[in-house]
C-alpha positions, 0 to 999 in steps of 0.5 A: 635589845641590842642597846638595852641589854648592855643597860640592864646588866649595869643596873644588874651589876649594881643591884648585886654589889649591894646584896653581895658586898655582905659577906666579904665585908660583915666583920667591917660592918659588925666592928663599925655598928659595935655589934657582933657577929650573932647580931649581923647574922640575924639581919643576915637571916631576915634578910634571906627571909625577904625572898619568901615574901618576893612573889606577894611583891612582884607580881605587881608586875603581872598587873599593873606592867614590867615598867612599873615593876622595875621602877618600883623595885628600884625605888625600894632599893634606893631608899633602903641604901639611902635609909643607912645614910641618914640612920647609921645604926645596926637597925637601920642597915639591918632595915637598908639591906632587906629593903635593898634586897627586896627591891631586888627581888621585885625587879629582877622577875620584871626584868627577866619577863619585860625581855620574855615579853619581848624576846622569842623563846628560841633566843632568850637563852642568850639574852638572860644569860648577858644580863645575869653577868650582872651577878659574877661582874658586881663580884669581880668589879663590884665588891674590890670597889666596895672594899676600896671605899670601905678601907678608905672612908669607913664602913658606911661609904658605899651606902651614899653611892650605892643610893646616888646610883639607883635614884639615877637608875630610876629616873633613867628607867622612867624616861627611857622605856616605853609605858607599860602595854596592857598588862598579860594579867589583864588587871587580875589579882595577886591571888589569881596570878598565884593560882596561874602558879600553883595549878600548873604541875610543869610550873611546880616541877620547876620550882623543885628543881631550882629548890633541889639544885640551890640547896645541893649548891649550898650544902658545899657553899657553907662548908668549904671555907671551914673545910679549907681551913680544917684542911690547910690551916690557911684560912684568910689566904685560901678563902682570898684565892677561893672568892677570887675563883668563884668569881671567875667561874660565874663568869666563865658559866654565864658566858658558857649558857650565853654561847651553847643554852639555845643551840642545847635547849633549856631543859637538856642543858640545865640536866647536863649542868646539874650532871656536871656540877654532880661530877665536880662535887664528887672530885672535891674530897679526891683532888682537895688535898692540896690548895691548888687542886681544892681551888681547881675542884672549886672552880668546877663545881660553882661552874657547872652550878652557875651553868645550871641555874643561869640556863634554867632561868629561860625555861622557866620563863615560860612555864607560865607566861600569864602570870609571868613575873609572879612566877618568877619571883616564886623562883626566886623564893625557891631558891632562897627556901633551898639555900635556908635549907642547906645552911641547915643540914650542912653543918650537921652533914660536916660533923660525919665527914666531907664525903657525906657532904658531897653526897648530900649534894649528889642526892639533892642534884638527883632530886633536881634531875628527877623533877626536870623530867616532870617539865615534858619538852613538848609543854614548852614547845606548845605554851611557845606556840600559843605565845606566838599565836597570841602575838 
């Protein structure tokens, strides 16, 4: 572990710079492809529906192995980045970004049960946590890099590397990782991996608190950059300075879940996040009539937000360790469903006022703590003990 994990945060960091260079960049895509905005934003929403179709997808992992579903998803991600390079139109990047995407969605739950399989509950914590630097760092090294070769060779040039890059990831993952043991589905079905889900009540309780927590995030998400430009009229300047703060606060909430999530516990340091990032929310419109403390107020909520769900993803690693992957990826999809959820009523929340977006957010973080106390800390001490029995 100590010489793969550093591995598959690069691979991480490469997968996320993909999925996460769209944003910054999807005025220079839109100008390139001479499409506009509406046109970008529906391969935008395609692609975010690509999320609710991950667990029919990822649960591959369940029954044929965690190797074959890494290199799967790597397989997806590198033909969907390859796919714009030699078919550079609006379909075929819309086509690149939801395949890239979906490969993703497949090997992210693979990674994440491959170390559970691997790791004891008591230190996975700090294990997830060092791969999900993956995230903040293809922000904060990632997207610069993308914007370099955009600015220099035009809005394709990530594509050629982004590809080169996964074949070799690819190739890397088929000779380095040992072959897949028998899987823990023993060959069961897709359907039946899903029942293992669906049945299991602390399982369902958890997905509502990732949909819950994501969706309290997004609420504010959409909105802040018009809220900082209705508030300072200085749009391209304090949107430039708030990515440069979201960045840096993922960073920071990784590394926070990475050093305290196994001494706190799983359940208790995901409750103190979603308190946090409830705190941070109710501060914004108080210390948000200046930049500096807007950006400050900011830095707070995202903190304490990538703090809840990096901390979260351990414990739900082991709410159903029979159909492991597949659980995951519905984890995955809950997150997704919460962000299509908050991009909907935060435009609506925002024509009241800023304060009615926070308290939306506040009563989406309530909703998230309620459903954690439907995940009983003994549930997880027994499923732990029968993993460890079963080993």
């Amino acid at each position: 572990m100590n010489r793969t994990l550093p591995a598959f945060t690069a691979i991480r960091v490469v997968l996320n710079t993909a999925h996460r260079m769209v944003y910054p960049f999807l005025a220079m895509f839109a100008r390139g492809l001479g499409v506009d905005l509406t046109s970008m934003s529906l391969a935008l929403t395609a692609r975010s529906l690509v999320g609710t179709i991950g667990p029919f997808t990822a649960s591959v992992a369940d029954s044929r192995g965690c190797k074959f579903g890494m290199s799967l998803g790597l397989g997806m991600f590198t033909f969907g980045t390859a796919l714009v390079v030699f078919w550079p139109t609006f379909l075929g990047l819309a086509a690149a970004i939801c395949l890239s995407t979906l490969g993703k969605y497949i090997f992210d739950p693979a990674l994440q049960a491959y170390l559970s399989d691997r790791i004891k509950y008591e230190q996975r914590g700090q294990a997830i946590a060092v791969t999900e630097f993956g995230w903040s760092l293809a922000f904060v090294l990632g997207v610069p890099l993308m914007g370099f070769l955009i600015a220099r060779l035009g809005w394709l040039a990530p594509f050629p590397l982004l590809a080169l890059l996964g074949a070799l990831i690819f190739m890397g993952i088929l000779l380095m990782l040992p072959r897949d043991e028998k899987p823990r589905g023993d060959g069961k079905s897709l359907w039946v991996n899903f029942r293992l889900v669906l049945i299991n009540a602390p399982a369902l309780a958890g997905l509502a608190v990732g949909l819950f927590a994501s969706t309290a995030n997004e609420v504010v998400n959409l909105i802040f950059g018009v809220w900082l430009e209705d508030s300072f009229g200085l749009k391209i300047a304090a949107l430039g300075a708030a990515s440069a703060i979201i960045g840096l606060s993922e960073l920071c909430g990784e590394s926070l879940v990475a050093a305290f999530v196994d001494k706190l516990g799983k359940p208790r340091a995901v409750a103190i996040g979603l308190v946090g990032n409830s705190l941070a929310a109710m501060v914004l419109p108080i210390v948000g009539h200046s930049i500096p403390g807007a950006l400050t107020g900011l830095f707070f909520f995202y903190i304490s937000f990538e703090f809840t769900m990096v901390s979260s993803i351990p414990l739900m690693t082991e709410l159903v360790p029979a159909a492991r992957a597949t659980f995951m990826s519905f984890n995955v999809a809950a997150f997704s469903l919460g962000r299509a959820l908050g991009d909907l009523i935060a435009p609506r929340l925002y024509l009241a006022d800023f304060w009615v977006v926070v308290a939306g957010a506040l009563v989406f973080n309530l909703l998230a703590l309620t459903a954690l106390r439907y995940i009983p800390k003994h549930v997880v001490d027994n499923m732990t003990a029968e993993g460890e029995r079963d080993t």
